[in-house]
N, C-alpha and C positions, 0 to 999 in steps of 0.2 A: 520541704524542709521542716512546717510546722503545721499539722492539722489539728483543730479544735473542734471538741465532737459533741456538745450536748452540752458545754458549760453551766452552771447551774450554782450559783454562793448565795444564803441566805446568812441573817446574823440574828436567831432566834425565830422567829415567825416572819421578820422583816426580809423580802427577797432584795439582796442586793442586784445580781442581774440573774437571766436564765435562758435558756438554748443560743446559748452562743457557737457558732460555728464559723470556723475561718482555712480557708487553707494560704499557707505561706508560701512560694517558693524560693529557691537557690538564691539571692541578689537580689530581690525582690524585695523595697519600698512600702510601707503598707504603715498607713494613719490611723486612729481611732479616734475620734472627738466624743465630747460629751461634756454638761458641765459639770458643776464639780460637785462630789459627793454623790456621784452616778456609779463610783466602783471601777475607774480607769486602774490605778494604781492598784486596788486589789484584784484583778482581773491580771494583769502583769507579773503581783505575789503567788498566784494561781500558776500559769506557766510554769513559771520557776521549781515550784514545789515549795515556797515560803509559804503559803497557804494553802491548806485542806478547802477542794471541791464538795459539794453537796449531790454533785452529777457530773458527769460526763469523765472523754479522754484527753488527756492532753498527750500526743505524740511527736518527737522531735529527734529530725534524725532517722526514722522508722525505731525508733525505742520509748514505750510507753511509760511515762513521767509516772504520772499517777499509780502505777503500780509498783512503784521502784520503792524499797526502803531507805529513808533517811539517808545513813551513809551514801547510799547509793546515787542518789538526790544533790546530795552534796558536791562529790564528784563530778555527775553533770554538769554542774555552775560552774565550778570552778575549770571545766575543759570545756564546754561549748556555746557558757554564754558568757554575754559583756554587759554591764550595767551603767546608763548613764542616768544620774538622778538630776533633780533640779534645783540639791542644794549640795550639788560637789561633790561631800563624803571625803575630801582630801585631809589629809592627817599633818595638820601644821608642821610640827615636830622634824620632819620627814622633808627633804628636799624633792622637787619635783620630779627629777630621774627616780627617786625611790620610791614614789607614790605608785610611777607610772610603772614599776617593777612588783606591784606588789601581788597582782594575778600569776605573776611566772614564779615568786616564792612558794607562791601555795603549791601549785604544782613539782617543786624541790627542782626550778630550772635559775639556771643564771646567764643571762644575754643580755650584755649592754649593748651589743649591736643593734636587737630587738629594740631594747628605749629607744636608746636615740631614733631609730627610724621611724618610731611610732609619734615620736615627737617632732620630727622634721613634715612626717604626712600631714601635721595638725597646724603647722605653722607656728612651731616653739624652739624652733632649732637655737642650740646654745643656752636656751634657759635648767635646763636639765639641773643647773648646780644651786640655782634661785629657791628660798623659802618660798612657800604657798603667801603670806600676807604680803610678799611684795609685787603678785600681782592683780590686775581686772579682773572682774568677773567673767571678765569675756575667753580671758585665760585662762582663768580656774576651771572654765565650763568643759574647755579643750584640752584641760590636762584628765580631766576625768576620760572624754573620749578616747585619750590615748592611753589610757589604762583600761579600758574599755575592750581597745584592737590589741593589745600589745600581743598575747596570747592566741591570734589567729582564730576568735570564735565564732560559731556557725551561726549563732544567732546574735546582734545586738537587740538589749530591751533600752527602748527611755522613755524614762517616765519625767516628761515637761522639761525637757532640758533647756527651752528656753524662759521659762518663766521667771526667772529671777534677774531676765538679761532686758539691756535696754535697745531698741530697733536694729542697730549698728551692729552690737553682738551676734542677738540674736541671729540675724541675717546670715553671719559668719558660720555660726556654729551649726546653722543648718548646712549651708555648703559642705561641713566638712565631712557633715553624716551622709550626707545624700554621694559626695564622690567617694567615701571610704564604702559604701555598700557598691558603689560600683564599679569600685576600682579592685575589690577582693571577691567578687559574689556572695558577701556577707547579707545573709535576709538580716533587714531589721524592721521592727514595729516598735513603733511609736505612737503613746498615750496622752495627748494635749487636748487644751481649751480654747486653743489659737487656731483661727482657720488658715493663716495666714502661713504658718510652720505647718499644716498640714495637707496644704496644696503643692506643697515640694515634693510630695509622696506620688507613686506608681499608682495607688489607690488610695480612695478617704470612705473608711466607715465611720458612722455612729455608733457608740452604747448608750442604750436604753436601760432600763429594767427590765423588758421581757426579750432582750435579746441584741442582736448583735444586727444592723442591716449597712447596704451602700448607702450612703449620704448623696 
């Protein structure tokens, strides 16, 4: 689903990491630890195409990222991945069914069916009409994941999604990543500091600086 081939990001003379190589597959689980300021999150911007590589391929899907124009780029995100951050990104404003609707906008789709189900999979059923400030963190974390899945994408990225949570949470919001990649064949990788959210994974690598290895 997602081969990394030669990875390579510097920021001036400064190597942020380099030969990174990963193969991903189908529903396949997959950790990255490292602490922090080791380049997890930009290593993730990388993927996506939010960030310019200094080396290597990034291919997904068998269609090579890195060679794609912008537009092109863009597209991709918006049809085959999912994004969980670890500070929410939910749009107060916006009720929680519209949050969790707002990948299928982009795409010029409209399925309340899709919400709702992607919010029932997360353990949010009926809050759909709820503002964002009226709930936990532990829900804010699981309304992102369900805008995340809502759209059916072949890849989830998160980056720390439990970091901002407290044990209890956190514990949750892992369960729901770990059953929704196995319950859809969604590959997801996941970028944390926690080894503890990274032992729920199929695999645990480290990033380094010169590279990418098994922990």
């Amino acid at each position: 689903m997602l081969q990394l081939q030669g990875l390579a990001k510097r920021y001036g003379s400064t190597p942020v990491f380099a030969g990174v190589d990963l193969d991903l597959a189908q529903g396949e689980f997959v950790a990255i630890v490292g602490e922090s300021g080791v380049g997890k999150s930009t290593l993730l911007n990388c993927i996506a195409g939010l960030d310019s590589l200094d080396a290597g391929r990034v291919v997904l899907n068998g269609e090579e990222v890195t060679t794609m124009s912008e537009p092109e780029q863009a597209m991709l995100r918006r049809r085959d991945l999912g994004f969980v951050f670890q500070a929410f990104h939910v749009l107060p404003h916006l009720t929680v069914a519209q949050n969790v609707a707002l990948p299928l906008l982009l795409l010029h789709r409209h399925d309340d069916d899709a919400v709702a189900h992607a919010l029932d999979e997360v353990g949010l059923t009926g809050l759909g009409k709820r503002l964002p400030q009226t709930l936990s963190g532990g829900q804010l974390q699981r309304v992102a994941i369900a805008r995340a899945l809502v759209h059916a994408p072949k890849l989830i990225l998160a980056d720390e999604p439990t970091g901002n949570l407290d044990a209890g949470n956190a514990l949750r919001v892992m369960d729901v990543l770990v059953q929704q990649s196995r319950a859809h064949r969604t590959a997801c990788l996941l970028v944390t500091h926690s080894h503890a959210a990274a032992q729920r994974a199929d695999r645990v690598m480290e990033l380094r600086p010169d590279g990418l290895f098994v922990a």
